[in-house]
C-alpha positions as CSV (number, residue, x, y, z in Angstrom):
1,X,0.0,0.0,0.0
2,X,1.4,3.2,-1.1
3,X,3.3,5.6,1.2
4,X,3.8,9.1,1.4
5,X,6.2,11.5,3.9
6,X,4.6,14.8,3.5
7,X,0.8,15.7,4.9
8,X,-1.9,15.2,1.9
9,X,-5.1,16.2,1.6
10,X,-7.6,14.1,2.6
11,X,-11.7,14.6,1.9
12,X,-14.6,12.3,3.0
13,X,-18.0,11.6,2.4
14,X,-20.7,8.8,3.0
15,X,-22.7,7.8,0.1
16,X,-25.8,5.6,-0.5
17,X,-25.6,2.0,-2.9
18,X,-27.1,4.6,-6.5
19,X,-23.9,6.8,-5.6
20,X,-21.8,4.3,-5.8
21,X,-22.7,2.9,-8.9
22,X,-22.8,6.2,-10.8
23,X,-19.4,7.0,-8.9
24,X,-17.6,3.5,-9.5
25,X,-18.6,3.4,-13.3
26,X,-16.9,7.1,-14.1
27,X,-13.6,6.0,-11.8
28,X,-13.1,2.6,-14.1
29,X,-12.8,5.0,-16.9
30,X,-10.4,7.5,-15.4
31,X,-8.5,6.2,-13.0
32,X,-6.4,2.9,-12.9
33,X,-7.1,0.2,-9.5
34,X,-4.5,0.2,-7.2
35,X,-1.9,-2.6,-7.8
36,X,-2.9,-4.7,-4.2
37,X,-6.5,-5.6,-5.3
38,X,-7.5,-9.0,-5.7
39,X,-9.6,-10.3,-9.2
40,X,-12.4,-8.3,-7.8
41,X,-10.9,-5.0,-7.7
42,X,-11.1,-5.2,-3.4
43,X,-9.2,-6.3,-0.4
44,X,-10.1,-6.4,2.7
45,X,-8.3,-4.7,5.8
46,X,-8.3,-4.9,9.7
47,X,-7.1,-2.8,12.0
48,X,-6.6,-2.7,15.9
49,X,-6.4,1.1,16.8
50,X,-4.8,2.5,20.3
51,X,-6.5,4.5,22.7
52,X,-5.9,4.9,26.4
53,X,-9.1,4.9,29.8
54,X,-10.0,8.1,29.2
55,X,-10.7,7.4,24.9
56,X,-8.4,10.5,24.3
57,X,-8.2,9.8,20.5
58,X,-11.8,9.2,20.3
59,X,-12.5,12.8,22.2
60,X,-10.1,14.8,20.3
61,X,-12.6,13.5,17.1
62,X,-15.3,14.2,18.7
63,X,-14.7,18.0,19.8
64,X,-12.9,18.3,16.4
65,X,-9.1,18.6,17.7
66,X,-7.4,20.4,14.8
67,X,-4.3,18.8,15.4
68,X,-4.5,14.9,16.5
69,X,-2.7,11.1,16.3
70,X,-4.1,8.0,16.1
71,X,-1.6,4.8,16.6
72,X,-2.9,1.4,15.1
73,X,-2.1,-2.3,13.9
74,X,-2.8,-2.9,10.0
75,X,-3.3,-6.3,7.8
76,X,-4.8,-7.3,4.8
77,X,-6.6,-10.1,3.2
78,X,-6.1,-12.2,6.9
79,X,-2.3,-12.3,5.7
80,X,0.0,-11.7,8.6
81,X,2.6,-11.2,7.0
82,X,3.5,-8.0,6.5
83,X,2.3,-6.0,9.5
84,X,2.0,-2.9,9.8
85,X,2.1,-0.5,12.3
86,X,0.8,2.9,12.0
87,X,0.8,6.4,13.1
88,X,-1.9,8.7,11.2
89,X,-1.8,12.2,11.9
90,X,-4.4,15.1,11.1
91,X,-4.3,18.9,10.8
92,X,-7.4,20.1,9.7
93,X,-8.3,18.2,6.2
94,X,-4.3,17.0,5.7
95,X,-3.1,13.7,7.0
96,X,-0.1,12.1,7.1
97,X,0.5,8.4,7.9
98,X,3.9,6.7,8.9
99,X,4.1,2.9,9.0
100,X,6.6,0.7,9.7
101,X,6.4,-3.8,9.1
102,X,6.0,-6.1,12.6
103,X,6.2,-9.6,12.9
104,X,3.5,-11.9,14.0
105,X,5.0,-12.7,17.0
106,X,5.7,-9.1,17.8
107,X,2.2,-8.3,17.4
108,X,1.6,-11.3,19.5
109,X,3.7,-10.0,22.4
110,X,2.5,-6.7,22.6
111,X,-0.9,-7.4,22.9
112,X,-0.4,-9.2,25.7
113,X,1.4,-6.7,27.1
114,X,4.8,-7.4,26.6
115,X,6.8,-3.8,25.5
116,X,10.1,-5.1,26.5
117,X,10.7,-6.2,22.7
118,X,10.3,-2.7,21.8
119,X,12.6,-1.0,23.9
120,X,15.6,-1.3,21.3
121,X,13.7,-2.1,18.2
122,X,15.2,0.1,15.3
123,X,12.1,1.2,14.2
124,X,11.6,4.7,16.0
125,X,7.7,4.3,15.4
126,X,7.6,0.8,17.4
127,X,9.8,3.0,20.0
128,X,7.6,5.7,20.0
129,X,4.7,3.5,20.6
130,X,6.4,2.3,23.4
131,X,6.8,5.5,25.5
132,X,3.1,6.5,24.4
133,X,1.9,3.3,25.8
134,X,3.7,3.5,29.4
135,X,3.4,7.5,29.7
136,X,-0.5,7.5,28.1
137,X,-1.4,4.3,28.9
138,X,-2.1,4.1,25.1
139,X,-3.8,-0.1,24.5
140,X,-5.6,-2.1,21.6
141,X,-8.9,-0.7,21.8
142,X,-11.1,-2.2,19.1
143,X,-11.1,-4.0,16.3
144,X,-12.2,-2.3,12.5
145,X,-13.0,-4.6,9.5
146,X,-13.6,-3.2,6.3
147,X,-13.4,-4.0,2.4
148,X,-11.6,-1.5,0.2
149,X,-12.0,-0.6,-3.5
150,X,-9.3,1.6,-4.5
151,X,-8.3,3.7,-7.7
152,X,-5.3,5.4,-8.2
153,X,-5.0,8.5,-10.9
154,X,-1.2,9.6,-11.1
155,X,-1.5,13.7,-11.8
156,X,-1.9,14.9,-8.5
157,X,-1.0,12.0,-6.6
158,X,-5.0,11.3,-6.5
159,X,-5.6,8.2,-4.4
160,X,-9.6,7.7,-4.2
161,X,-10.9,4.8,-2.0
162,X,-14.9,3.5,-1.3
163,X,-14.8,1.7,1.6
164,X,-17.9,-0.7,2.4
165,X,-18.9,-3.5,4.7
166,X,-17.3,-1.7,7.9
167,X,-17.6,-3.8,10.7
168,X,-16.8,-3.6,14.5
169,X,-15.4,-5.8,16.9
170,X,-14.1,-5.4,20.7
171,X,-10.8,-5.9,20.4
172,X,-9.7,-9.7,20.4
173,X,-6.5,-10.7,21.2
174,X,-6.9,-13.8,18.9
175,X,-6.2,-11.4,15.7
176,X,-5.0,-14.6,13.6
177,X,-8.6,-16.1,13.7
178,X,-10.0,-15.4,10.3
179,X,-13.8,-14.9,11.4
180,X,-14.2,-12.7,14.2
181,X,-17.5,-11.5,16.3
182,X,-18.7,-8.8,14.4
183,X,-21.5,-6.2,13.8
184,X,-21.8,-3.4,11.2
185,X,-20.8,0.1,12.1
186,X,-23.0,2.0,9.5
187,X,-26.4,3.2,10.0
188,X,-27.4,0.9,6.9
189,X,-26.0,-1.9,5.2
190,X,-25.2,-0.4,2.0
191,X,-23.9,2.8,2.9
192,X,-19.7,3.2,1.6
193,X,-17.3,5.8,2.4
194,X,-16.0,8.0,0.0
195,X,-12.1,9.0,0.5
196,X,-10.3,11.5,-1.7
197,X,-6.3,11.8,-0.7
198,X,-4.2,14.1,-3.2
199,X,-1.2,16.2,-2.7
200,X,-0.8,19.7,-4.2
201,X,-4.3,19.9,-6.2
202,X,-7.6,17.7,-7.3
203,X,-7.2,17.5,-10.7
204,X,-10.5,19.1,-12.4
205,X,-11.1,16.1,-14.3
206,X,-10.9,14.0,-11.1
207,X,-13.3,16.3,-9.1
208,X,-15.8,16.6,-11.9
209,X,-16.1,12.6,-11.8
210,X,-17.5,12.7,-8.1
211,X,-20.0,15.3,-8.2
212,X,-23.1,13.2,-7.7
213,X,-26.1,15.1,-6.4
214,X,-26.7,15.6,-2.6
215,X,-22.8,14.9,-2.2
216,X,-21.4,16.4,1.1
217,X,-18.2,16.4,2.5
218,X,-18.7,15.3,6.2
219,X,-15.8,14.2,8.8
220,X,-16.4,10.4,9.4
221,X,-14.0,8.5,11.6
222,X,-14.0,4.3,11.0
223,X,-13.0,3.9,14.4
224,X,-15.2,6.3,16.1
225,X,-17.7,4.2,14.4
226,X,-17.1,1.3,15.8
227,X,-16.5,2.8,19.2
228,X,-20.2,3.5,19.4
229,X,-20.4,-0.2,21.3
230,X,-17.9,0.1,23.7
């Protein structure tokens, strides 16, 4: 999955099942499917995000903290190998993510609470995490499902994402198991989430193929989502 060390801009929306259609048909013209997806043009991620007793991440989206982090665990397709481990940042609508590969078993040990691994790693994010997790008492909070349908259009660095089927689960320290407990985190079953990420500028033609009626930016979190049961 693609990587980039400078903030980007990032838009969202949520759109109903006749958006989507209209939407997907004008991207498969335009815009080329990232190189990750499977014969269906998908994949499917999970993630484990952070957060520490008093759900500071989850406040700071809430009250609309201009300037906030979020640390979590990434894999995709139920393939452990790689993981990732993530840092995304936001001011205002730009974001910037860092990521750096675990192993299985280092996944393993720090959900159960072992951080001695990570004292010395020589990943400064995994150290980082570290320091956040004994002075914030940052911990695997819950548990985010989701599949992906990604296109990529290269003037602009455009990266634009529907995301569907998002599903919650209380965080389960059994993350190898390939079916997990889980209940949708939308208000209905075939609502998606629109994602536009770019760096300098939309390009025009880009922007024009999104403009569906009734479409409104809005600032939806996946994991504040799935915090709504615990």
């Amino acid at each position: 999955m693609p990587e980039n060390n400078s903030y980007r801009h990032e838009l969202k929306y949520c759109i109903h099942l006749a958006d989507y259609l209209a939407i997907r048909a004008r991207l498969r013209h335009m815009m080329k499917p990232d190189l990750h997806v499977g014969p269906d043009g998908r994949y499917l991620i999970r993630s484990v995000y952070f957060d520490n007793f008093n759900d500071k991440a989850l406040r700071e989206k809430i009250y609309g903290v201009q300037k906030r982090e979020k640390f979590r665990i990434r894999w995709y397709n139920d393939q452990l190998s790689p993981i990732h481990l993530e840092k995304k940042m936001k001011l205002n609508n730009l974001c910037l993510k860092l990521s750096t590969e675990i192993s299985a078993t280092e996944c393993q040990a720090l959900y159960q609470g072992n951080l001695n691994w990570m004292l010395e790693h020589p990943s400064e994010l995994v150290r980082e995490l570290r320091c956040k997790m004994l002075l914030q008492q940052l911990r695997p909070k819950v548990l985010v499902s989701y599949i992906r349908e990604p296109y990529v259009y290269t003037p602009g660095n455009v990266r634009v994402t529907i995301d569907s089927h998002i599903r919650s689960s209380l965080f389960c320290r059994d993350f190898w198991k390939n079916r997990l407990p889980e209940i949708s985190a939308t208000d209905a079953p075939g609502d998606r989430i629109l994602e536009i990420k770019y760096d300098e500028f939309l390009p025009e033609i880009i922007a024009d193929l999104l403009q569906t009626e009734g479409l409104r930016q809005q600032a939806f979190s996946k994991y504040g989502a799935c915090r709504r049961y615990g």
